[in-house]
C-alpha positions in Angstrom: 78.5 82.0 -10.1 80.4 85.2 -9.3 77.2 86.0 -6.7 77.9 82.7 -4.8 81.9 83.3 -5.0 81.2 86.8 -3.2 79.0 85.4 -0.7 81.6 82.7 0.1 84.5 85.2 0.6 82.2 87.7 3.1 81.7 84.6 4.9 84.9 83.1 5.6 86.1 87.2 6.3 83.5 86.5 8.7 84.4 83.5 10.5 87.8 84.2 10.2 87.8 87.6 12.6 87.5 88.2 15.9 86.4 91.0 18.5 89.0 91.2 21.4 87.9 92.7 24.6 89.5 95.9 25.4 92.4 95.3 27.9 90.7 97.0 30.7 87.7 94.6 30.4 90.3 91.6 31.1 91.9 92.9 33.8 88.8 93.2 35.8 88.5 89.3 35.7 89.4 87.3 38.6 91.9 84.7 38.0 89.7 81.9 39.7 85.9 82.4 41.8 84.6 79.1 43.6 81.9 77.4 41.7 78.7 76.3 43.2 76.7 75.0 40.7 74.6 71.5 40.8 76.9 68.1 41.7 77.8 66.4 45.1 79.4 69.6 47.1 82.7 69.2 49.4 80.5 70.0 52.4 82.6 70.1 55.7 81.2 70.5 59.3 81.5 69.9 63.4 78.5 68.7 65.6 77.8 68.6 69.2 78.4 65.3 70.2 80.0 61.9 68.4 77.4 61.3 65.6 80.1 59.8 62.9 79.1 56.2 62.8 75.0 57.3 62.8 72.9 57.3 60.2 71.7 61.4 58.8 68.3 62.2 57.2 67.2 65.7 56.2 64.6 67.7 58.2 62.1 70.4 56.8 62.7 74.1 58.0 60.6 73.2 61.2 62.3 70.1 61.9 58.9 68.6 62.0 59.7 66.0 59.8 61.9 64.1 57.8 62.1 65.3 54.2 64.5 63.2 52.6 66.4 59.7 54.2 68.7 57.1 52.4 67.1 53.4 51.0 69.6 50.6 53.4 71.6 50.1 49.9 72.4 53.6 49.5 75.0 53.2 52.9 76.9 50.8 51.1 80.0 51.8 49.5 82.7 49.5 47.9 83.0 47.0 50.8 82.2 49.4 53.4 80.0 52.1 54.7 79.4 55.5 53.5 80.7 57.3 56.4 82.2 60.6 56.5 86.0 61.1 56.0 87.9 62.3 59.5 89.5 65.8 59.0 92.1 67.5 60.7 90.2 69.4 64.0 87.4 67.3 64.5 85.7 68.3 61.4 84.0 65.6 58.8 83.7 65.3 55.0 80.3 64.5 54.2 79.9 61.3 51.8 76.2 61.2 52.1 74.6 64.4 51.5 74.3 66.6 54.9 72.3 69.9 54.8 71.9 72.3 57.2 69.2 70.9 58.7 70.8 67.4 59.1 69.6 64.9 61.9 71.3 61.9 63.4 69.1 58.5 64.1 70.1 56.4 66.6 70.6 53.9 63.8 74.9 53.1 62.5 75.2 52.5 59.4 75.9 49.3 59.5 72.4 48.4 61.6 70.5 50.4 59.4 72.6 48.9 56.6 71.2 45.6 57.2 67.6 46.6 57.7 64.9 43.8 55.1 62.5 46.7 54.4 62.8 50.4 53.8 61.2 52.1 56.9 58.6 55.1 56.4 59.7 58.8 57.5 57.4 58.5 60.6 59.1 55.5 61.7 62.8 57.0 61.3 61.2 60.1 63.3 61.2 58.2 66.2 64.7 57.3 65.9 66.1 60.9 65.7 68.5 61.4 68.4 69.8 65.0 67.4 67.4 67.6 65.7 70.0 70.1 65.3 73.6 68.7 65.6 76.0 71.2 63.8 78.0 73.6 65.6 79.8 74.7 62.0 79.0 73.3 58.2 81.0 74.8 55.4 80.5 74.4 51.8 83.7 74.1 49.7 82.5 74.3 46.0 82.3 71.4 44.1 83.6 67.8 45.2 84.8 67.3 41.6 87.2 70.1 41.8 89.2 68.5 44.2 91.9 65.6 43.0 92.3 64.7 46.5 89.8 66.4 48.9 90.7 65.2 52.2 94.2 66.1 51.9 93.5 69.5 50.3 90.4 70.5 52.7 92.8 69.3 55.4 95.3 72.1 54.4 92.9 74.4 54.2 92.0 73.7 58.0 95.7 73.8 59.1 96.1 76.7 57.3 93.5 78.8 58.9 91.7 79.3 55.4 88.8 77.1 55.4 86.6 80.2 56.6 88.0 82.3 53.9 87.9 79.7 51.0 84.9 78.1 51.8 81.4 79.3 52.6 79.8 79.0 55.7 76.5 77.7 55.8 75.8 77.4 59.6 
């Protein structure tokens, strides 16, 4: 009995401390460092010509083909189209998951919306109307993080820091 009433007191003495780091160590933290770790990213880009109402598919590093391209269904959001939200400058907000080496078909959203049968990769080929469309893309952490990310990316633009908060992909 005594045994397990000593064992029991060296454990709680044990839970019940606690190592503090040095005050040097937490100094050397930074008060906040942008996240990029996996879920939907604020991305935020420019292209060469009007491409906001077309439909974007992902390329391989050769642009030789398509690599990945949305079902007709996946467009569809609430009772409209996932189309990218109009910044401040003639920059976008991604809502369907741009990369750096985005395409535009010659497809809207709304024809390829309304499309019976999912077409093949070969077929969408064909349709591309801009292999490399971007003249700036930016990735700004994690969607999530923002409460309200077309107003808050928006001041980050007319504030001159979307280059300094955000990190530019192409």
């Amino acid at each position: 009995m005594r045994a397990i009433l000593i064992i029991l007191v060296i454990g709680l003495m044990g839970c019940c401390t606690s190592k503090k780091a040095p005050q040097s160590q937490l100094a050397e933290q930074p008060d906040s460092v942008a996240q990029f770790i996996p879920g939907p990213p604020a991305l935020v880009y420019k292209t060469r010509g009007d491409y906001y109402q077309l439909v974007p598919v992902l390329l391989s590093e050769d642009k030789k083909e398509i690599i990945t391209y949305p079902h007709p269904k996946d467009l569809i959001r609430g009772d409209g189209y996932a189309l990218p939200d109009s910044l401040s400058n003639g920059y976008l907000l991604d809502n369907r998951g741009i990369g750096a080496n985005v395409a535009f078909l010659s497809l809207t959203y709304e024809e390829y919306a309304s499309l019976q049968e999912v077409p093949t990769a070969d077929q969408l080929y064909d349709r591309i109307l801009d292999r490399d469309p971007l003249t700036e893309l930016y990735n700004c952490g994690l969607r999530t993080s923002f409460s309200d990310p077309v107003r808050q990316i928006n001041e980050l633009i007319g504030s001159g820091e979307l280059q300094a908060k955000c990190r530019r992909v192409k």
